[in-house]
N, C-alpha and C positions, 0 to 999 in steps of 0.2 A: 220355708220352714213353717211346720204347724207346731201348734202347741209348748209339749216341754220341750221341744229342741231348741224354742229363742232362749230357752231358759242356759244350753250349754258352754254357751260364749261368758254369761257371765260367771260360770260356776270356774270356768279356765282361768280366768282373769281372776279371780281370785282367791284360787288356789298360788296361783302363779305369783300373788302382791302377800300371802301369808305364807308361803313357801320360801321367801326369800329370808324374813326376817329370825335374828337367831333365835335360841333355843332360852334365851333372858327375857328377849323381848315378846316372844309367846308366851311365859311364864307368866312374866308381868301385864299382857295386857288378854289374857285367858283366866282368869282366876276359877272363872266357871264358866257356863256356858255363856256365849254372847248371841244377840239376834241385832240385826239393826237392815235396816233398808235402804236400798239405793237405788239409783236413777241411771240406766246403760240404754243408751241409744235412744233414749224415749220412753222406756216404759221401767215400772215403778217391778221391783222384786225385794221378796226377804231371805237374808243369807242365814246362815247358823252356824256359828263356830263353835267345836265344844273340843279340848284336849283329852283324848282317849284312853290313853296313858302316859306315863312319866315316869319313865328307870332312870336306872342309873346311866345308860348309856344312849340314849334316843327317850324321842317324845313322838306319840301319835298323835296326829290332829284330823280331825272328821273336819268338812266345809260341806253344807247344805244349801240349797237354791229351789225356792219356787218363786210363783207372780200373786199369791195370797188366793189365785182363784182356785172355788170348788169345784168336784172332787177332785179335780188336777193334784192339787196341794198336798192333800193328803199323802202323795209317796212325794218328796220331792226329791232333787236331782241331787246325788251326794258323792266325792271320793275324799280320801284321806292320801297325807303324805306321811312320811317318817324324817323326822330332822333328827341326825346325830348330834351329838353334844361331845 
């Protein structure tokens, strides 16, 4: 793996651990957008969660990933899920 691809294991793993959790606990712990960093397999990355929208019946969440370096960073690695409510 070169580059952004180390980047896609972590972007899985945590879509996969904010995917899980309900449409309360996104609410409550999304207020706005969140950044924070974490340590997968040895090396250091920053995630970015933001909720996309919020109806009445589903919530979209965007989850971002890169490793802070330039110009790599600049596009980082992103998908979103849809949790019904």
């Amino acid at each position: 793996m070169n580059g952004r691809e180390h980047w896609r294991p972590v972007l899985h793993a945590e879509v996969g651990r904010w995917s899980a959790k309900s449409c309360e606990q996104l609410i409550a712990e999304l207020p706005d957008m969140r950044a924070y960093e974490l340590m997968f397999e040895g090396r250091n990355y920053q995630v970015e969660m933001e909720i996309l929208e919020n109806t009445e019946s589903y919530l979209h969440v965007t989850v971002s990933v890169d490793d802070g370096s330039l110009p790599k960073s600049f596009r980082p690695l992103s998908e979103s899920f849809i949790r019904q409510k």
